[in-house]
VEXBA-154195 format. One record per residue: residue number from 1; residue in one letter; chain; x, y, z of N, C-alpha, C in turn. Coordinates in steps of 0.2 Angstrom, whole numbers, plus 5000, padded with zeros to 4 digits. Layout:
<recs>
(rec NUM, 'A', 'A', (X, Y, Z), (X, Y, Z), (X, Y, Z))
...
</recs>
This chain:
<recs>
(rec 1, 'X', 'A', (5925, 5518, 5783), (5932, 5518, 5782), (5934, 5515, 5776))
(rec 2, 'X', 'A', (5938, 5518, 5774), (5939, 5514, 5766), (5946, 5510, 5767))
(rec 3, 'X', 'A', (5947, 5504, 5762), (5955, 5503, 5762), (5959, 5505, 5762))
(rec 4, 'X', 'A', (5964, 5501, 5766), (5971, 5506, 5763), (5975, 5504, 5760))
(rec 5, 'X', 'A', (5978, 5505, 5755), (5983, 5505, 5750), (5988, 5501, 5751))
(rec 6, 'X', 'A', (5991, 5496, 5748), (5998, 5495, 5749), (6005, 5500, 5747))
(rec 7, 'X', 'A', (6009, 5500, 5752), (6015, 5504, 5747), (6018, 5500, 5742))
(rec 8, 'X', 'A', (6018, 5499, 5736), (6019, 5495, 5729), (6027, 5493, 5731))
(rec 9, 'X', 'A', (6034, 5500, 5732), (6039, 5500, 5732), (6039, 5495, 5741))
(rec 10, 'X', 'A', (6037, 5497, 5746), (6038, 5493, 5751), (6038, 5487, 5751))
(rec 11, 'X', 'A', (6031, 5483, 5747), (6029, 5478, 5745), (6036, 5474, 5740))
(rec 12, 'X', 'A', (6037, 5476, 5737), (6043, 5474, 5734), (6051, 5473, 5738))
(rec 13, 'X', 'A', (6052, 5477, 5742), (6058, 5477, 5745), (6056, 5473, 5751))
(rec 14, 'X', 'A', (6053, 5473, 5756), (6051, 5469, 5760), (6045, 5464, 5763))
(rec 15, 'X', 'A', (6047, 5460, 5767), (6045, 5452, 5769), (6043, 5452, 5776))
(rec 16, 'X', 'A', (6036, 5453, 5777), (6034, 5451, 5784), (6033, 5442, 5786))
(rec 17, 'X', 'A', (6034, 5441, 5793), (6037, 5434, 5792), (6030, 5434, 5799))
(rec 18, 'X', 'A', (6031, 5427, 5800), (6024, 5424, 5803), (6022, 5426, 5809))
(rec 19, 'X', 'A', (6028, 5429, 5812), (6027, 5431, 5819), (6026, 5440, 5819))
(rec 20, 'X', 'A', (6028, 5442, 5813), (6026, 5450, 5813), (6031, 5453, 5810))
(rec 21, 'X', 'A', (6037, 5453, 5812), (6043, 5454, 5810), (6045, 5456, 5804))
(rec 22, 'X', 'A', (6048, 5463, 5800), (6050, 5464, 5796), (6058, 5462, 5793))
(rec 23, 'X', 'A', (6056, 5459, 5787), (6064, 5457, 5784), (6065, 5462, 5779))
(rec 24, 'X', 'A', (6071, 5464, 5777), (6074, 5467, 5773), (6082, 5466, 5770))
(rec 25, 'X', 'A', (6082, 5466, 5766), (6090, 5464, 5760), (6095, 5469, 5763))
(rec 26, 'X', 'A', (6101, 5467, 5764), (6106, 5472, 5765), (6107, 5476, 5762))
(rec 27, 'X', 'A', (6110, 5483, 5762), (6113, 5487, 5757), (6121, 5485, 5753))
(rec 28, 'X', 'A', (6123, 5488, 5747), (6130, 5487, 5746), (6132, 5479, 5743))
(rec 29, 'X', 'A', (6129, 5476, 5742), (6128, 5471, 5737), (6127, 5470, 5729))
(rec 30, 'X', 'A', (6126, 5476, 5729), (6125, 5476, 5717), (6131, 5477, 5716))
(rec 31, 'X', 'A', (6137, 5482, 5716), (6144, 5485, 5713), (6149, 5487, 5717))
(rec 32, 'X', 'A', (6155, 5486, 5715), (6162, 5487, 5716), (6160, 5481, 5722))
(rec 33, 'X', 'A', (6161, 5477, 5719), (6164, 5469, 5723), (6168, 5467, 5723))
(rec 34, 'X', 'A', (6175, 5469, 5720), (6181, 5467, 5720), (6185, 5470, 5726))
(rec 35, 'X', 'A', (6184, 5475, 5729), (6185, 5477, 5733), (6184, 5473, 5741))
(rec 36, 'X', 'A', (6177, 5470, 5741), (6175, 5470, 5747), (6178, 5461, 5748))
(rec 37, 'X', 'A', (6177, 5460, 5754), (6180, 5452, 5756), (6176, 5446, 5754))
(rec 38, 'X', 'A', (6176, 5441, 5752), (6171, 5434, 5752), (6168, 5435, 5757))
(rec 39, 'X', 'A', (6169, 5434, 5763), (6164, 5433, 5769), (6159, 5440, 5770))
(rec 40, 'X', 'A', (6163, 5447, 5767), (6158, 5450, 5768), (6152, 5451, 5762))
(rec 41, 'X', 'A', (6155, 5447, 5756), (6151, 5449, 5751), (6144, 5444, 5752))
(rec 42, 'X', 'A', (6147, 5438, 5757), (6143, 5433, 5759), (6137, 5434, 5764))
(rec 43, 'X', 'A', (6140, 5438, 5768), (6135, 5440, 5773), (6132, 5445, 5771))
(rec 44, 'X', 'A', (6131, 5448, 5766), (6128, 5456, 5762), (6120, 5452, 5758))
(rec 45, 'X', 'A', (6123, 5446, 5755), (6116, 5441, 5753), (6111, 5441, 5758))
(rec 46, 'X', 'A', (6112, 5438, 5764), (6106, 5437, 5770), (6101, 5442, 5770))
(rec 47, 'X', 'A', (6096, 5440, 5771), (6090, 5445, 5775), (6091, 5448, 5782))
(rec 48, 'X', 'A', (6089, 5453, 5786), (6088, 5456, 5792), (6083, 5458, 5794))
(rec 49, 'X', 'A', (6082, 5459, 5802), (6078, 5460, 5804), (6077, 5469, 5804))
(rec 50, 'X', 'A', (6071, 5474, 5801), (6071, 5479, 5802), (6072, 5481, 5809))
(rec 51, 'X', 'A', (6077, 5488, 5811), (6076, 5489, 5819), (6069, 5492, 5819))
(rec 52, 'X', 'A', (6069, 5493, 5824), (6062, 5495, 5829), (6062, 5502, 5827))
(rec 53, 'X', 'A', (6065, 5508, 5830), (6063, 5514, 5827), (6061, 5512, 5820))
(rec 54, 'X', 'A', (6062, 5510, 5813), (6060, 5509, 5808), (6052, 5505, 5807))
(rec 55, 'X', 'A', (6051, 5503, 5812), (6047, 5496, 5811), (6040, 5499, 5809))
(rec 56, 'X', 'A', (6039, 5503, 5814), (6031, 5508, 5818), (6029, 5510, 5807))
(rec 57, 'X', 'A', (6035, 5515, 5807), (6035, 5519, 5798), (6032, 5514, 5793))
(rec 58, 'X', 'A', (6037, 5508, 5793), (6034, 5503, 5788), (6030, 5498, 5789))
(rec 59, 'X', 'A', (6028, 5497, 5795), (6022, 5492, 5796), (6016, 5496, 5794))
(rec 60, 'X', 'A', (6016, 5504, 5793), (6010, 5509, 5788), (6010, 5508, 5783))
(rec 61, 'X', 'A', (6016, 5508, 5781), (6018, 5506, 5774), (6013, 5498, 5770))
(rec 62, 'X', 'A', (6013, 5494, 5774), (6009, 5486, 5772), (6005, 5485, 5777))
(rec 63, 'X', 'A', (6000, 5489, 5775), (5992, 5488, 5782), (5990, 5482, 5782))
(rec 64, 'X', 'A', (5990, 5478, 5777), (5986, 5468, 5777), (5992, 5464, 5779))
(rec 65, 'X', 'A', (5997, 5465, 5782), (6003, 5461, 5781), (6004, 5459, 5788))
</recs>
């Protein structure tokens, strides 16, 4: 069986954490901020945990992770 590949692009966007768990950046964070509130611009910074339907897709995405 030969290696598998990382996804370059996945690799880049997301962060698997000690326990297995994928983290991911919010959307709606780079433009037209003038609009949106402090506290929401606040909470857009944080990481999240990917949901479950999603999980299965991207956990193929980073096979050594």
């Amino acid at each position: 069986m030969p290696k598998l590949k990382t996804h370059r692009g996945a690799k880049k966007r997301l962060k698997v954490t000690g326990t297995g768990k994928i983290l991911r950046m919010k959307a709606n964070a780079s433009h037209i901020l003038t609009k949106k509130s402090r506290k929401r611009k606040r909470n857009l910074k944080q990481s999240t945990v990917v949901v479950s339907e999603e999980f299965k897709r991207l956990k193929s995405l980073l096979p050594y992770s």
